[in-house]
C-alpha positions in Angstrom: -76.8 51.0 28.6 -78.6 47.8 28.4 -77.3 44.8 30.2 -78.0 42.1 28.0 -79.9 41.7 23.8 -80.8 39.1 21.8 -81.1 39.4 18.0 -82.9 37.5 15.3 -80.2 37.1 12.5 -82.3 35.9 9.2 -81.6 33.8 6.1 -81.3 35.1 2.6 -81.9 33.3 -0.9 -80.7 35.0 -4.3 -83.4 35.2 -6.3 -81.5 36.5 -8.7 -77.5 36.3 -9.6 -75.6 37.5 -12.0 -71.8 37.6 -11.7 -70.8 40.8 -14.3 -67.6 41.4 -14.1 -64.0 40.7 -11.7 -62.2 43.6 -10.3 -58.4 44.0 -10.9 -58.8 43.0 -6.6 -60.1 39.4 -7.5 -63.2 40.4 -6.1 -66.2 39.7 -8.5 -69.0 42.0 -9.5 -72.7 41.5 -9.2 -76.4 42.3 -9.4 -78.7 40.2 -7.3 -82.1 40.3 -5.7 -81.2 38.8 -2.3 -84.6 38.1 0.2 -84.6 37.2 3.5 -86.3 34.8 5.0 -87.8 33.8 8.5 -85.2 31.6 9.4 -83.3 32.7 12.4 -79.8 32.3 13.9 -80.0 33.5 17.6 -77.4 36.4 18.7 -77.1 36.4 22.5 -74.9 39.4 23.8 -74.1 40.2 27.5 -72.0 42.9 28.6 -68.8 41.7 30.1 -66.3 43.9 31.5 -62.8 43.3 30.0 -63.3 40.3 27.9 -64.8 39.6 24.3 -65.6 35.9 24.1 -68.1 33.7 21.6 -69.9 30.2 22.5 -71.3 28.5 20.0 -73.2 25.3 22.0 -75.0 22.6 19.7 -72.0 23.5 17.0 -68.8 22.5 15.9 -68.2 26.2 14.6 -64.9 27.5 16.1 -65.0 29.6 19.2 -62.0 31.8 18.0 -60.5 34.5 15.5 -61.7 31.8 12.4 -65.6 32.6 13.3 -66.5 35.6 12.1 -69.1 36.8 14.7 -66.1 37.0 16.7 -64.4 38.6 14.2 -67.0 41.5 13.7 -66.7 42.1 17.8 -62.9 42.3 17.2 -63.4 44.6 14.7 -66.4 47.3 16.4 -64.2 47.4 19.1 -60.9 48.4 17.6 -62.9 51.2 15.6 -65.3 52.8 18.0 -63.1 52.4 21.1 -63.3 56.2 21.5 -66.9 55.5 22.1 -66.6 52.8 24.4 -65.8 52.2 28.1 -62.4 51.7 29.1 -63.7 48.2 30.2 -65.8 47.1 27.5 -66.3 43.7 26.6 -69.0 41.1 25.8 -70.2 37.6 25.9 -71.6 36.7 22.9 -74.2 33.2 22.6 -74.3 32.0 19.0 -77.2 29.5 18.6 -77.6 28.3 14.9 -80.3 27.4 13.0 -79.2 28.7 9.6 -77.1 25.5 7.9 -73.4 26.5 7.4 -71.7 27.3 4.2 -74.9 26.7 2.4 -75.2 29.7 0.4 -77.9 31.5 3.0 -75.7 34.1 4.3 -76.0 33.0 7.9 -71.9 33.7 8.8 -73.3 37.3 7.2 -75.8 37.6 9.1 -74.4 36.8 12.5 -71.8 38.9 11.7 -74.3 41.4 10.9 -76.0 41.3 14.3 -73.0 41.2 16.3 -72.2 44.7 15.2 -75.4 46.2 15.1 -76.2 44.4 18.8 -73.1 45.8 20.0 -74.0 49.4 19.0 -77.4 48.6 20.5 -76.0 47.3 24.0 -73.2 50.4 24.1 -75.2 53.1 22.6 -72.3 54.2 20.4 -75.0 55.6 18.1 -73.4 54.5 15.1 -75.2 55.1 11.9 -76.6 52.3 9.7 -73.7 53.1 7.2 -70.9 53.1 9.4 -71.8 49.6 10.5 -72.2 48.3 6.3 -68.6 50.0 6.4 -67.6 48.0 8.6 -69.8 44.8 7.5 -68.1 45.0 4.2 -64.5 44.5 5.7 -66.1 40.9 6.6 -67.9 39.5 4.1 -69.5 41.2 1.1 -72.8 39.7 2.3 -72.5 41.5 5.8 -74.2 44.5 5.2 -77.4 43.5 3.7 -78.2 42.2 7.1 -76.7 45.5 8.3 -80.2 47.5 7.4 -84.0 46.1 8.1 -84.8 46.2 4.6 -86.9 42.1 3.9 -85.6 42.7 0.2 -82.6 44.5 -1.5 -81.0 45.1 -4.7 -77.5 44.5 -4.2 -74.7 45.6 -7.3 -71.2 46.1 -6.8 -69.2 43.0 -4.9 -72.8 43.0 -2.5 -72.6 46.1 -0.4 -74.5 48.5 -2.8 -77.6 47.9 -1.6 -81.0 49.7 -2.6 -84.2 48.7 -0.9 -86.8 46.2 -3.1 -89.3 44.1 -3.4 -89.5 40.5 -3.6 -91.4 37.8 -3.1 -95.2 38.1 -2.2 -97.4 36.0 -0.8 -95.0 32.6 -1.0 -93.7 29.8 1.0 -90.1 29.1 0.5 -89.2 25.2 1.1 -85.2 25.1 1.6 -83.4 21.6 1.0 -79.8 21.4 2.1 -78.5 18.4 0.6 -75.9 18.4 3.3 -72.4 18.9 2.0 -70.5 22.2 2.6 -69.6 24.0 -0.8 -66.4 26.5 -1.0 -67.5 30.0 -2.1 -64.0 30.5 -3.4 -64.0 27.3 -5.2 -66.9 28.2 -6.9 -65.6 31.7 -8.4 -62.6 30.3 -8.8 -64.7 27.8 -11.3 -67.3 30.3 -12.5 -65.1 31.3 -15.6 -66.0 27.7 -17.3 -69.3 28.1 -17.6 -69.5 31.4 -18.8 -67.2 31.5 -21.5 -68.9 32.7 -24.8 -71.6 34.7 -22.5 -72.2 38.4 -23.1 -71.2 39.0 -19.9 -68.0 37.1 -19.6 -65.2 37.8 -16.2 -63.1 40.5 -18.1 -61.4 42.6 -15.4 -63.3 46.0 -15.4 -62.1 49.6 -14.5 -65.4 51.0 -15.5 -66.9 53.2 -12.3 -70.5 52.6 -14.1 -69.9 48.8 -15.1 -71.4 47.5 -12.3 -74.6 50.2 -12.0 -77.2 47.7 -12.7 -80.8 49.3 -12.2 -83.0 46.9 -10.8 -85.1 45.3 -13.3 -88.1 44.2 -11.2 -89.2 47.5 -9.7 -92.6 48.0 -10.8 -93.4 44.5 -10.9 -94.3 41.3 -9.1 -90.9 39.2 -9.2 -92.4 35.9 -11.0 -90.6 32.2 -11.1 -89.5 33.1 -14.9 -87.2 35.3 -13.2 -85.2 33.1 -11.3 -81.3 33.1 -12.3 -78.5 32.3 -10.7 -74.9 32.5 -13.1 -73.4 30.1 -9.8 -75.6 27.1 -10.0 -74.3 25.9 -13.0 -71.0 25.8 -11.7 -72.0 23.8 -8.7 -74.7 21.3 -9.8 -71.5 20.7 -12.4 -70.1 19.0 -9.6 -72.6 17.9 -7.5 -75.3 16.5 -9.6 -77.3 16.2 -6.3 -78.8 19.7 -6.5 -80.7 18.7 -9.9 -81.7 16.3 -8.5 -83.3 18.2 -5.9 -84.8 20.7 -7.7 -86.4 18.4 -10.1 -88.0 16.5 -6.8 -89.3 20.4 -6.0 -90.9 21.1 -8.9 -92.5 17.8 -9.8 -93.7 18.2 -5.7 -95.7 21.5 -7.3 -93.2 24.4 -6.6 -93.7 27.1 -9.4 -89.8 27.6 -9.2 -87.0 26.1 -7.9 -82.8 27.2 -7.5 -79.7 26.7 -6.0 -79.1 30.0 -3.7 -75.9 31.9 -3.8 -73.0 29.6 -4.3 -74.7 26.5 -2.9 -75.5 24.2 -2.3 -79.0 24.6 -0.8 -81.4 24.7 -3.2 -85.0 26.7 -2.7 -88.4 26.8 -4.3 -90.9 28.7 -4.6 -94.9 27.6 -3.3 -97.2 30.0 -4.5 -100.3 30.3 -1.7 -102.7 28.9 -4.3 -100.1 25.4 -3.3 -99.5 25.4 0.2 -100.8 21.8 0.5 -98.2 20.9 -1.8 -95.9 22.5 0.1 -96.9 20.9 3.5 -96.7 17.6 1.5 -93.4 18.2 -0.5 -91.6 19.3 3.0 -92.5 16.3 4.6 -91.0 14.3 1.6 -87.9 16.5 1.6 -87.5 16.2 5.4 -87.4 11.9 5.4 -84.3 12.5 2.9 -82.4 15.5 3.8 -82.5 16.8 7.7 -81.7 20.5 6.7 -85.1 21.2 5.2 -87.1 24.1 6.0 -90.2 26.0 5.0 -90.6 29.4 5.4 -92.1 32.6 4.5 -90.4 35.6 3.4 -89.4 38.3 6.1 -92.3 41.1 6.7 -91.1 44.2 7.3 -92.8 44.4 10.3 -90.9 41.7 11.7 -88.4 42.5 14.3 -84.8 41.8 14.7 -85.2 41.8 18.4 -86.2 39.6 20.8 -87.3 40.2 24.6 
């Protein structure tokens, strides 16, 4: 067994969202192109007989039961126990990167690598789907980060995943305007703004209503196909994020959105633009601290680290 891992947990944008449907659960139906990116939290994990604790140093993210990276070690051990050693335990070392409740998935993603690391460190040889079983228990977002996949077509409440293709060839210039943004709030919202629409939230007990083939295989996803039914909820109340993305797109981006439930916004520098990139960044950065730019995750990249 190995003594001590360290993952790579990435960011995700939506490059596409569309909310079809609620279940009779409360739980709300999708189909979105999620992509990751190459912005990393850091998952340290060090076996520890008998105890199961979580740091988080340079955060003010709880330490406890309310952090879900604790929560997903909580949870591997109370369902693979037969697996484990009678005195299994861990320390796990969250460093973050990844801004918090920004609509990038990073809570997901730590999650994510907590469980996969901990398979890794105990060699409980559990299967890629038994861990989006349990990843799904946290957070619908969880399992994505479960498999290696850069791109995925996700339908159902998130954990129907089917491996895509995204982005080629781009930057990806992330603005976090700073303010945290309730994913519940914003579902519990999202009716207002799509009253009249096709698809409206009618509760649905339809096993195919959800089975939304993914309309970009075969093709090179483009800026026109940016969508996101959450935005408009959210820029509703925080007029900030227009603002933003019209500061993006005037900077030379060929497409710009809010990702997830928000509030970060993200656009899109084709590589014909990377000086406008370089220059729109630097702008971005004097006015809001939580600006990156990125590329999209290769596959080749690793979720590992020496």
């Amino acid at each position: 067994m190995h003594a001590r891992i360290c993952l790579r947990a990435p960011a995700k944008i939506n490059l596409y969202l569309r909310v079809i449907g609620r279940r009779p659960d409360g739980y709300h139906l999708l189909a979105s192109l999620m992509q990751k990116l190459a912005l990393f939290d850091r998952v340290e994990i060090e076996r520890v007989p008998g105890l199961m604790t979580l740091d988080c140093p340079d955060s003010n993210l709880p330490h406890n039961q309310d952090n879900i990276a604790l929560r997903a070690a909580h949870l591997f051990g109370d369902t693979f126990v037969e697996r484990l050693p009678e005195d299994y335990g861990a320390r796990i070392v969250l460093r973050k990167k990844i801004p918090i409740a920004a609509g990038l998935g990073g809570g997901s993603s730590d999650a994510a690598a907590v469980l996969v690391g901990l398979d890794k460190i105990f060699q409980t040889g559990c299967s890629k789907q038994e861990l989006a079983n349990l990843g799904v228990q946290l957070g619908a977002d969880v399992p994505l980060f479960i498999y290696d996949w850069p791109v995925a077509w996700a339908t159902g409440i998130g954990e129907t995943l089917i491996e895509a293709d995204g982005l080629n060839d781009a930057s990806v210039l992330l603005v976090n305007p700073g303010f945290l943004v309730s994913t519940k709030w914003v579902y519990e919202n999202l009716p207002l703004t799509l009253e009249g629409k096709i698809f409206n939230l009618t509760n649905s007990n339809s096993n195919n209503a959800w089975r939304i083939e993914n309309p970009f295989i075969g093709r090179s996803f483009s800026k026109s196909d940016l969508y996101n039914d959450l935005e408009q909820v959210t820029q509703n109340f925080f007029k900030e994020i227009c603002m933003i993305k019209e500061q993006l797109t005037t900077g030379g981006a060929s497409g710009a959105l809010m990702s997830g439930s928000g509030p970060t916004v993200f656009a899109v520098f084709d590589r014909a633009h990377l000086k406008q990139a370089n220059a729109c960044y630097l702008r971005m950065r004097d006015m809001y601290r939580q600006t990156f730019l990125v590329k999209p995750l290769q596959k080749e990249q690793s979720r590992f680290e020496q």
